[in-house]
C-alpha positions as CSV (number, residue, x, y, z in Angstrom):
1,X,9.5,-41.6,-70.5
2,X,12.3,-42.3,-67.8
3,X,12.0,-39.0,-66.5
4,X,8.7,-38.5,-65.8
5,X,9.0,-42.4,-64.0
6,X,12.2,-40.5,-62.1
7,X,10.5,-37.2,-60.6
8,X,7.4,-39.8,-59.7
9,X,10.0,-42.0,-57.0
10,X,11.7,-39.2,-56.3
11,X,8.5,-37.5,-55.3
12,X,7.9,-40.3,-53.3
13,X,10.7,-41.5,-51.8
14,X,11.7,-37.8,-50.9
15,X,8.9,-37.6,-48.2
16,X,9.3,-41.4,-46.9
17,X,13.3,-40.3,-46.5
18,X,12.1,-37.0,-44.4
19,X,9.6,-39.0,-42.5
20,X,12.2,-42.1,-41.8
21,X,15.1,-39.3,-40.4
22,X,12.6,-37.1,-38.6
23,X,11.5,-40.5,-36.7
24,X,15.5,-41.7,-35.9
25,X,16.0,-37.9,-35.0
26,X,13.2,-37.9,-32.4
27,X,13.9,-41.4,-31.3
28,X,17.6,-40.1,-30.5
29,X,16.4,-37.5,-28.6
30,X,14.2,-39.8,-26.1
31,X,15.4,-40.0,-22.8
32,X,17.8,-43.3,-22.0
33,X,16.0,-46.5,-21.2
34,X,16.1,-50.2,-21.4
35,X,16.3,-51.7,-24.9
36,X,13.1,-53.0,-25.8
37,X,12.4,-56.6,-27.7
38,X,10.2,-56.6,-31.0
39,X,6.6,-56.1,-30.3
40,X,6.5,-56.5,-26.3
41,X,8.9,-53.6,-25.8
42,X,9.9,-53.5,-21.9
43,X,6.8,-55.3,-20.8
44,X,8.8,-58.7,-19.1
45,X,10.6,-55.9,-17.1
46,X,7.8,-54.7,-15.2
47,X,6.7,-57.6,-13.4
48,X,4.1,-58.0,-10.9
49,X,4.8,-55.0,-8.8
50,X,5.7,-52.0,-11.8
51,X,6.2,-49.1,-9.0
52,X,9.4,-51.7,-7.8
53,X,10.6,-52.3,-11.2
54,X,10.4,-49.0,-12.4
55,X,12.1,-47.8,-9.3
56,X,15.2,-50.5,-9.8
57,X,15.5,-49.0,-13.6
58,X,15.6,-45.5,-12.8
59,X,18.9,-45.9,-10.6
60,X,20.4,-47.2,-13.7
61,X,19.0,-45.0,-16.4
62,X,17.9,-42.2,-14.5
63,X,15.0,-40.5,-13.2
64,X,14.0,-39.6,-16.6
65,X,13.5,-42.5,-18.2
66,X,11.9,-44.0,-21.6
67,X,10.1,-47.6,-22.0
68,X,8.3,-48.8,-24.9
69,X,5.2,-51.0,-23.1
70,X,3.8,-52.9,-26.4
71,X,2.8,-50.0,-28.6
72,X,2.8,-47.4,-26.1
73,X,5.8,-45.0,-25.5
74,X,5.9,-44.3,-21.8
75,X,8.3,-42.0,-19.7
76,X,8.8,-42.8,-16.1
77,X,9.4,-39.8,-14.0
78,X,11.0,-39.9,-10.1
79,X,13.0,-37.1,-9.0
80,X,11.5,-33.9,-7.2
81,X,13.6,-31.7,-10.1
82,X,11.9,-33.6,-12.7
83,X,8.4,-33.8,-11.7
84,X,8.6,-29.9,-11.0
85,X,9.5,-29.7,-14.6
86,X,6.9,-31.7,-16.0
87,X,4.2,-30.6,-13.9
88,X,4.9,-26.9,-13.3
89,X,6.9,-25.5,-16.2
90,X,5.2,-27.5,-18.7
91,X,1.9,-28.1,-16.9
92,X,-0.4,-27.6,-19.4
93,X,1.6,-29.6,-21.9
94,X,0.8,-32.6,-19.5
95,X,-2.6,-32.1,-18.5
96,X,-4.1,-34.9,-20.8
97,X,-4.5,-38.1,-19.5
98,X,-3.6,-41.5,-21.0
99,X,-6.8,-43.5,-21.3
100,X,-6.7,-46.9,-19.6
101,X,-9.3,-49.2,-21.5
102,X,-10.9,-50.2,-18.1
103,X,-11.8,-45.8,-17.8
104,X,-14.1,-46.8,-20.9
105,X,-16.3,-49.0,-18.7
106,X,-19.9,-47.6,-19.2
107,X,-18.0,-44.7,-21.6
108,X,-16.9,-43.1,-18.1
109,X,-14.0,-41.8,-19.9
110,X,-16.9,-38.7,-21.3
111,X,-17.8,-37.8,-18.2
112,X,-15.4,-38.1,-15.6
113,X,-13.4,-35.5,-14.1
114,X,-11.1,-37.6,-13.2
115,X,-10.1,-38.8,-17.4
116,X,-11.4,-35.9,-19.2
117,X,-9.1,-33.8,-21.1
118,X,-8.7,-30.0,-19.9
119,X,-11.3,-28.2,-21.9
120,X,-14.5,-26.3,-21.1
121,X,-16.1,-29.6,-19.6
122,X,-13.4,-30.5,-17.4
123,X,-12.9,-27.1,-16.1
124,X,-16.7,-27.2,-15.7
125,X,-17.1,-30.3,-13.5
126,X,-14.1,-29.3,-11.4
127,X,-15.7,-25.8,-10.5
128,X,-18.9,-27.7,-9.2
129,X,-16.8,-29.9,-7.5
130,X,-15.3,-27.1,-5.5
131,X,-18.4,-24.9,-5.1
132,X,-21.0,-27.7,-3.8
133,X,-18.5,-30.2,-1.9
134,X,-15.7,-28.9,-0.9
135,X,-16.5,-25.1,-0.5
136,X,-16.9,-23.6,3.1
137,X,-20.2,-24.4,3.7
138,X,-19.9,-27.7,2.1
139,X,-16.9,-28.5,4.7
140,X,-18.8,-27.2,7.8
141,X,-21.7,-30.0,7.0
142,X,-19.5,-32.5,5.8
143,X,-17.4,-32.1,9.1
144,X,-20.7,-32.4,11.4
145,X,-21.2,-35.5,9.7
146,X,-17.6,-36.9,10.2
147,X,-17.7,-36.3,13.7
148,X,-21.1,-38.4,14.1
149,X,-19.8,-41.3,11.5
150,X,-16.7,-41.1,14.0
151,X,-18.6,-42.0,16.7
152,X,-20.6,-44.8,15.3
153,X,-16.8,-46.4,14.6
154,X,-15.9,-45.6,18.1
155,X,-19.0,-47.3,19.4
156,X,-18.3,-50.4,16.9
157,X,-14.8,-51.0,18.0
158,X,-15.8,-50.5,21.8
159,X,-18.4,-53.6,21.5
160,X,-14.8,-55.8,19.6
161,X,-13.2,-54.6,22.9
162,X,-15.5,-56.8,25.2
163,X,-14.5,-60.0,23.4
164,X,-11.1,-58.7,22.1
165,X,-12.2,-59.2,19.2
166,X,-10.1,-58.8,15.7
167,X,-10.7,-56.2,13.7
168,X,-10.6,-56.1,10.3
169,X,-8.5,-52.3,10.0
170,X,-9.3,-51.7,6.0
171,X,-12.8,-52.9,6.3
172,X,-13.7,-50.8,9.4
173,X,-12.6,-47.5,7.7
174,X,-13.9,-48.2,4.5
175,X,-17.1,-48.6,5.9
176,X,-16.9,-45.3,7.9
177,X,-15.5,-43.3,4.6
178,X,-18.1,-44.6,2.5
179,X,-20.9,-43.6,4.7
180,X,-19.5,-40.2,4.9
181,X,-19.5,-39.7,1.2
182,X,-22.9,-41.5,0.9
183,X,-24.5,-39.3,3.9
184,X,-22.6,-36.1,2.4
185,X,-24.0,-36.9,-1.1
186,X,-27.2,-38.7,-0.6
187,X,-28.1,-38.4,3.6
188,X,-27.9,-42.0,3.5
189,X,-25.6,-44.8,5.0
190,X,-24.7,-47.3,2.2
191,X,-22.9,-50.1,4.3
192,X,-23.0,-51.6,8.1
193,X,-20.0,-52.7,10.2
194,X,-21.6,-56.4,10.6
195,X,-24.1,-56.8,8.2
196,X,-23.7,-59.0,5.0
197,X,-26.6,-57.5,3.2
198,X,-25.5,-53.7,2.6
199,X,-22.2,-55.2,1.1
200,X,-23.6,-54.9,-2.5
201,X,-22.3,-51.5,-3.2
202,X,-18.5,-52.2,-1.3
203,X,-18.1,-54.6,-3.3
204,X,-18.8,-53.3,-6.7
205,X,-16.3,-50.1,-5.5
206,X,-13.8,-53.3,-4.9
207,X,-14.3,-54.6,-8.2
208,X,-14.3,-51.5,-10.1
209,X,-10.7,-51.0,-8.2
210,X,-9.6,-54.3,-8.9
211,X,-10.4,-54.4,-12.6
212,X,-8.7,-50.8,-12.7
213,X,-5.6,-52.5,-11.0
214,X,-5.0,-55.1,-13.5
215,X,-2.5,-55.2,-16.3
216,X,-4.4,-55.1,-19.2
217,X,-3.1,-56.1,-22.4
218,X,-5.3,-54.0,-24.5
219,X,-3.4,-51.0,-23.2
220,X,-0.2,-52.2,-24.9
221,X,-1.5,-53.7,-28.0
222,X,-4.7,-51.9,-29.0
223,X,-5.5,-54.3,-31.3
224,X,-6.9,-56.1,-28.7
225,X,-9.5,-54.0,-27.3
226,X,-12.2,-55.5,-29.4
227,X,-12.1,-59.3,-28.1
228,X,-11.6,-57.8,-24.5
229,X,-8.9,-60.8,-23.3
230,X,-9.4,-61.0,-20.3
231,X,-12.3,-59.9,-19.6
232,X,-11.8,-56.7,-17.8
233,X,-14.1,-54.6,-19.6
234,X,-17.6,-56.8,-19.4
235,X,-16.6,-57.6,-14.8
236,X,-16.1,-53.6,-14.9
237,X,-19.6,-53.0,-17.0
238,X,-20.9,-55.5,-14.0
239,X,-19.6,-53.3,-11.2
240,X,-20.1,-49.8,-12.7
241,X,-23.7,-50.5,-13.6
242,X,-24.3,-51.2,-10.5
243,X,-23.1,-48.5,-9.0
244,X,-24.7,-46.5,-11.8
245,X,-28.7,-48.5,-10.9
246,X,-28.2,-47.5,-7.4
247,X,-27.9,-43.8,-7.7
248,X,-30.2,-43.6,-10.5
249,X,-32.6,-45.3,-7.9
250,X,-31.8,-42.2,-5.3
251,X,-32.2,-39.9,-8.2
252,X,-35.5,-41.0,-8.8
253,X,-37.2,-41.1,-5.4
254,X,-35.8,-38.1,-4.7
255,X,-37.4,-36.1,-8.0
256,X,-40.2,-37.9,-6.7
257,X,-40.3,-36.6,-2.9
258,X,-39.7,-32.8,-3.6
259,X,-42.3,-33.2,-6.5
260,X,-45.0,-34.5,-4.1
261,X,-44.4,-32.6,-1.2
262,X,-44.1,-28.9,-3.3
263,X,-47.7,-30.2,-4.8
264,X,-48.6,-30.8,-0.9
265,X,-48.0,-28.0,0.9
266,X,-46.2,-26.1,-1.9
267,X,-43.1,-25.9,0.2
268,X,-40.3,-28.1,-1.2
269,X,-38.6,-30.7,0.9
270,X,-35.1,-30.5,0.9
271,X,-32.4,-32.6,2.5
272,X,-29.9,-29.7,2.1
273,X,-27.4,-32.3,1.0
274,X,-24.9,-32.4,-2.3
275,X,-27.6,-34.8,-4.0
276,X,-30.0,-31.1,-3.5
277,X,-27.6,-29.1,-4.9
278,X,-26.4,-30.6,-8.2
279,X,-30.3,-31.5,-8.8
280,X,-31.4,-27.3,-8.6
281,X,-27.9,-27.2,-10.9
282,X,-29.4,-29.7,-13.5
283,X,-33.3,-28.5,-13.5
284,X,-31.9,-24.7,-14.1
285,X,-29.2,-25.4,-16.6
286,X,-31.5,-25.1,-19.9
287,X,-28.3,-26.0,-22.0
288,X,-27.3,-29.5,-20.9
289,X,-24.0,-28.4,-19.5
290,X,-24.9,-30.5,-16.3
291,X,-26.9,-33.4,-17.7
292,X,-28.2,-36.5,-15.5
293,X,-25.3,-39.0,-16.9
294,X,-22.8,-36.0,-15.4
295,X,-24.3,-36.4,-12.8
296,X,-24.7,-40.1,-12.3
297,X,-20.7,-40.4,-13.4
298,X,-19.2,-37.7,-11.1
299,X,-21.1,-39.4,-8.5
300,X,-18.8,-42.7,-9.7
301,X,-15.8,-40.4,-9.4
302,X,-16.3,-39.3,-6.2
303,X,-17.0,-42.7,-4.7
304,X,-14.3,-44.3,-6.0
305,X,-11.3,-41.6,-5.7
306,X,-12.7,-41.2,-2.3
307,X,-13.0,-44.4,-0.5
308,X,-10.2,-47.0,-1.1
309,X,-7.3,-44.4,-1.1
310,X,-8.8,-43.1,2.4
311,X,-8.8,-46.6,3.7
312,X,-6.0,-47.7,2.4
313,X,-3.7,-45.1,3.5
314,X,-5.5,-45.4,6.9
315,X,-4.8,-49.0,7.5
316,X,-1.1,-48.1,6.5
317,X,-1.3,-45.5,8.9
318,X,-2.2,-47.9,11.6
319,X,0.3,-50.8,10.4
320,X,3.1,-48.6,10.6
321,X,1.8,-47.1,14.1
322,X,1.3,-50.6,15.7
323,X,4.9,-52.2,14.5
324,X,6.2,-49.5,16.1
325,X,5.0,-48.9,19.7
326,X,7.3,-46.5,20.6
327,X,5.6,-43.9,17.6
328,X,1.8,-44.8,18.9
329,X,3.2,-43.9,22.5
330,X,4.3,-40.6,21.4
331,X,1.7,-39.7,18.9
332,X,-1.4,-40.8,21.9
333,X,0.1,-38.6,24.3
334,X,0.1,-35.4,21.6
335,X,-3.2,-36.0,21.8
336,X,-4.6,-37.3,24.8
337,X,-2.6,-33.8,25.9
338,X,-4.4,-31.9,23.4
339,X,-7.3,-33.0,24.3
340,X,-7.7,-33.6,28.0
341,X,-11.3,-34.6,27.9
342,X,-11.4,-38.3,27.3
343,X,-14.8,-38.3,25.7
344,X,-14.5,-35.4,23.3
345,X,-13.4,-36.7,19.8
346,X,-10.8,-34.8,17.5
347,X,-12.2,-31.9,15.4
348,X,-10.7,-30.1,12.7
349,X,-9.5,-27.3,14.2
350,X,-7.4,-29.8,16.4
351,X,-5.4,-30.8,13.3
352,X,-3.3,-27.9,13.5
353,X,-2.1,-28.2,17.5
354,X,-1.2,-31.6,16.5
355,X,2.3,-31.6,14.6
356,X,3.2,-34.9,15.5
357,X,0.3,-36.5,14.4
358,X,0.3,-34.8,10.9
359,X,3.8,-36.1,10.8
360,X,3.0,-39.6,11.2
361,X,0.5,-39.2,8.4
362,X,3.2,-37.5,5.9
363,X,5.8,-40.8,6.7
364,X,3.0,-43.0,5.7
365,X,2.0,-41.2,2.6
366,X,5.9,-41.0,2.1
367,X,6.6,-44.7,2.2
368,X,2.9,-45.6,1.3
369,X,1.2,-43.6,-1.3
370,X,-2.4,-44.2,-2.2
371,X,-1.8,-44.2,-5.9
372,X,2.2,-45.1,-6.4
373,X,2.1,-44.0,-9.7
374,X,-0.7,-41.4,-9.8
375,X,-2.8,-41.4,-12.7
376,X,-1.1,-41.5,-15.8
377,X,-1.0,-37.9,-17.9
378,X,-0.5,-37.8,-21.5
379,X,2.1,-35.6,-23.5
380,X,-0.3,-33.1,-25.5
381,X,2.7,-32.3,-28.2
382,X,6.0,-33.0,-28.2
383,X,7.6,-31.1,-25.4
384,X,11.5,-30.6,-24.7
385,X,12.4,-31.4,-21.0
386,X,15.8,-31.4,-20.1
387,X,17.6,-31.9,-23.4
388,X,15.1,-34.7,-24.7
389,X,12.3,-34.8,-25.9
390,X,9.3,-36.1,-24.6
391,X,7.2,-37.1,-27.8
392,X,3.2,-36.4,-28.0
393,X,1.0,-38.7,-26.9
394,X,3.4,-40.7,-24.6
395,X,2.1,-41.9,-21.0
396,X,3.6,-39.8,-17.9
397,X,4.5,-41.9,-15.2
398,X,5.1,-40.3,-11.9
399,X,6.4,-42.6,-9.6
400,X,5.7,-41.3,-6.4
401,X,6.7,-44.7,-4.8
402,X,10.1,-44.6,-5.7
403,X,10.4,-40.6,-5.2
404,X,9.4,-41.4,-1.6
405,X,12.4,-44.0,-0.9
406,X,15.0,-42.4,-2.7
407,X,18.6,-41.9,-0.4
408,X,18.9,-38.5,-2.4
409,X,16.2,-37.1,-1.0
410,X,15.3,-38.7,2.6
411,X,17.6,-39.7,5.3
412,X,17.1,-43.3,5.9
413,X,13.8,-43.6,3.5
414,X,13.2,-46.9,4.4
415,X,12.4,-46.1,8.1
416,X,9.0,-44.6,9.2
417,X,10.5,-41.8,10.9
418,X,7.8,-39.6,11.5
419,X,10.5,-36.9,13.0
420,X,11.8,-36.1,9.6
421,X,8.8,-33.7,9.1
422,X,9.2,-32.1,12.5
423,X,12.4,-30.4,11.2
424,X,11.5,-29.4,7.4
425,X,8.7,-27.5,6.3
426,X,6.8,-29.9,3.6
427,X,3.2,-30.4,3.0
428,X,1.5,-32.7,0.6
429,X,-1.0,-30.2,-0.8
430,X,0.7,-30.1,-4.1
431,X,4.1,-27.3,-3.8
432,X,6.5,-29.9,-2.4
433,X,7.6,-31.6,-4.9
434,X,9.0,-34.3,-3.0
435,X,5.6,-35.3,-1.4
436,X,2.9,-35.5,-4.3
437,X,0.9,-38.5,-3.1
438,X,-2.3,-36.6,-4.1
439,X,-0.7,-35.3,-7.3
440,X,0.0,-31.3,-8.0
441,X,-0.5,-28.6,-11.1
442,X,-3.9,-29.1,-13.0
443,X,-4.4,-32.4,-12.0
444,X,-4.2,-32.5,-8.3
445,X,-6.8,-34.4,-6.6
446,X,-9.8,-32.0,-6.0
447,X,-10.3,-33.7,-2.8
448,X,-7.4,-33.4,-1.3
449,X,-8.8,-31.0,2.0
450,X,-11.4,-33.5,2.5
451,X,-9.0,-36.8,2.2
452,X,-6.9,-34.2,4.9
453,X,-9.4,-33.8,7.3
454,X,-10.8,-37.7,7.3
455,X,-7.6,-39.4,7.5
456,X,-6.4,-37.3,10.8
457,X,-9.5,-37.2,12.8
458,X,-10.0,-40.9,12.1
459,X,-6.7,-42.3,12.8
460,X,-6.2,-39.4,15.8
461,X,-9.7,-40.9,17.6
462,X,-8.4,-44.9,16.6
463,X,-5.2,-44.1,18.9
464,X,-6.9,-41.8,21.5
465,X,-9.5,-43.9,22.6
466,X,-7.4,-47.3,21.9
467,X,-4.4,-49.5,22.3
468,X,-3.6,-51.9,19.3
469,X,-1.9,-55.1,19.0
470,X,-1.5,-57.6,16.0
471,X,-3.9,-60.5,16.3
472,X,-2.2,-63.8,16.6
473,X,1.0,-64.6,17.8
474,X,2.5,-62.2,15.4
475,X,5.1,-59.5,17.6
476,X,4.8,-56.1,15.8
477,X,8.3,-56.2,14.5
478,X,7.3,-59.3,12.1
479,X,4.3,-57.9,10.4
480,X,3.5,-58.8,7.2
481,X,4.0,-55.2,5.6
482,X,3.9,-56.3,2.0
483,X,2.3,-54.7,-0.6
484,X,-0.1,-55.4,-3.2
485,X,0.4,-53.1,-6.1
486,X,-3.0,-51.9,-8.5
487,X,-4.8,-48.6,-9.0
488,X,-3.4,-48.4,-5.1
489,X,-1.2,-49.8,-3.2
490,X,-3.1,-51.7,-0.5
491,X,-1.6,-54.4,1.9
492,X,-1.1,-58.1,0.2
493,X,-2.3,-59.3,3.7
494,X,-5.3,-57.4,5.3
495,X,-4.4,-56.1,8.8
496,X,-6.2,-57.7,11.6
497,X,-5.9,-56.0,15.4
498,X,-7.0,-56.2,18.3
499,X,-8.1,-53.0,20.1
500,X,-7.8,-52.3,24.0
501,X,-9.7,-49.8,25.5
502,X,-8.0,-47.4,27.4
């Protein structure tokens, strides 16, 4: 009878002995990191700006670097070396991404391009992303329509020049970006420089970002994500259905208008815009591939991804430009040289014939990028980089941030040195690995040419046409230049100018 008691434990304990050793011998073979406490893991180290802390631990562990955040294993990357590993040897081992519980809001998560594993559906949205926004055609219009939204922020901050007025930098071009999207997908403005009324929409982008921003403690201890602590999930169901009502609104009156004027004159009506397009896509695709709620969500996506980053690196842009006069004096004359006519605005075949200019905008992606830790990937199996292994399921974190300061890399990183880029041959369209602010491999941000074009033609015809000074007593050396960290990395203090015309 004791035998057969024996070979039972034994037949048990065997496994649970093989399990136990295969877990120290994976957990030996993480890379170094802090110690973590019982349950929080190395939460109370990540304080209220994580991009900072995560850059401080990385001189002392390295720039490949393990944390345990509540339940989650997470491995911090930060070196050029590193990230080219990760991201270009073992790409596809990476291309997942590590679900926040705020990209569940309105089950976003199975739709959007942006969370979606790589898979048919992925691969699917990204190919009509590039074919009906950002293919040749879909440039040329979207161009024509920069150059007139442009104007209509020229015009707005010539009428704050007759009262020196302050301007509110962030708001300004986040109105202009967002009525280029909107008129690029829809051929309609969605906000006003001065009106109250049309801020419905701005703000529920706001939200949505804010929400997204947040620490949520769901994402550490998933336990939580059925009581919803703190009440992330219901604001972000608030915001997004909003968003969500409006376009279904547009969807609707425009089925409506090409239905009654084909029935008419049996020609259809056509704006000829994005909205068009993906409609003809969705009423020939007989297999759902392309449904409505695809629609509706990539919509979301685009909005989003494409509006706050844009602003926010512009009024960077801006901040950097006017605390240092002597860069704004240099970077005005490239232009007003390029230019000559005082009453043409920039184009995008100017970008080129303007080095200087796209060097100012590389220092302040360098020192200020949109998204300072990208969006997390996700380790599809266990993967060996480097002598340790990365273990399958853990959270990637890039930390651009801290890649962009770091002595090893950059002379001086913490000065906005625009001249740096003048002398070495780097580009942020995903090969340098040193400057990823839009991210690089499978991942990269879609809209990357797009982001390109908007943030030099604005900024070059803010400076052309315009001097800037702080508002206030404020000298440009004293600034307020600190940051306020989230999905990106906005300024904790809105910058407020006043423009001159010149």
């Amino acid at each position: 009878m004791a035998y057969p008691i024996f070979f039972l434990l034994l037949s048990f304990l065997l496994p649970c002995i093989y399990a136990f050793s295969v877990f120290r011998r994976r957990n030996s073979r993480l890379p170094p990191g802090p110690h973590p406490f019982p349950i929080i893991g190395n939460l109370l180290q990540l304080g209220d700006k994580p991009h900072m802390s995560l850059a401080k631990l990385s001189k002392r562990y390295g720039p490949l670097m393990s944390l345990k955040l509540g339940s989650k294993r997470s491995i911090v990357i930060s070196s050029p070396d590193i990230v080219k590993e990760f991201f270009h040897t073992h790409d596809m081992s990476f291309s997942s991404r590590s679900l926040p519980d705020t990209a569940r809001v309105v089950d976003h998560h199975k739709y959007s391009i942006a969370w979606l594993s790589v898979g048919d559906h992925w691969r699917r949205l990204r190919r009509i992303t590039k074919e009906h926004l950002y293919s040749v055609q879909g440039l040329q219009v979207s161009e024509l329509l920069l150059g007139k939204k442009v104007q209509e922020l020229v015009d707005h901050v010539n009428q704050c020049c007759t009262h020196e007025k302050p301007i509110n930098i962030g708001a300004i071009v986040f109105t202009t970006t967002l009525n280029v999207i909107s008129n690029f997908l829809f051929s309609l403005d969605f906000a006003q420089y001065d009106s109250v009324s049309s801020q419905e929409f701005k703000d529920a982008i706001r939200g949505l970002m804010e929400v997204g921003g947040k620490p949520n403690l769901a994402d550490f201890f998933p336990m939580l994500k059925l009581f919803d602590p703190q009440g992330l999930i219901r604001r972000g169901n608030v915001y997004a259905n909003k968003m969500l009502t409006i376009f279904d609104k547009i969807i609707d009156q425009r089925f409506h208008s090409r239905s009654s004027s084909s029935s008419c004159d049996g020609v259809s009506s056509r704006k000829n815009d994005v909205l068009d397009s993906v409609l003809n896509i969705n009423l020939k695709d007989k297999s759902g591939s392309f449904s409505l709620n695809d629609m509706k969500h990539w919509f979301l996506d685009l909005f989003v991804a494409g509006t706050d980053t844009t602003a926010t690196t512009l009024e960077w842009a801006m901040a950097e430009l006017i605390r240092n006069p002597e860069i704004m004096k240099t970077t005005r004359l490239e232009v007003t040289k390029h230019m000559q006519n005082k009453n043409r605005n920039i184009q995008e075949s100017d970008i080129t014939r303007l080095p200087y200019l796209q060097a100012v905008l590389k220092e302040t992606l360098r020192l200020h990028p949109p998204a300072p830790l990208l969006v997390p990937h996700k380790a599809i199996h266990d993967v060996d980089v480097k002598g340790f292994i990365v273990p399958k399921n853990a959270q990637i974190l890039c930390n651009v941030w801290a890649m962009g300061r770091d002595p090893n890399v950059w002379s001086n990183p913490e000065m906005f040195m625009p001249e740096r880029f003048l002398e070495v041959e780097i580009d942020y369209k995903g090969h340098d690995f040193e400057l990823i602010p839009f991210g690089t491999g499978r991942r990269i941000c879609p809209g990357l040419n797009f982001a390109h074009r908007m943030l030099h033609i604005i900024i070059g015809s803010l400076i052309h046409k315009f001097d800037w000074k702080p508002d206030g007593n404020i000298s440009a050396p004293d600034m307020d230049m600190e940051e306020k960290f989230g999905l990106t990395l906005p300024k904790g203090v809105p910058l407020m100018a006043i423009p001159i015309k010149l």
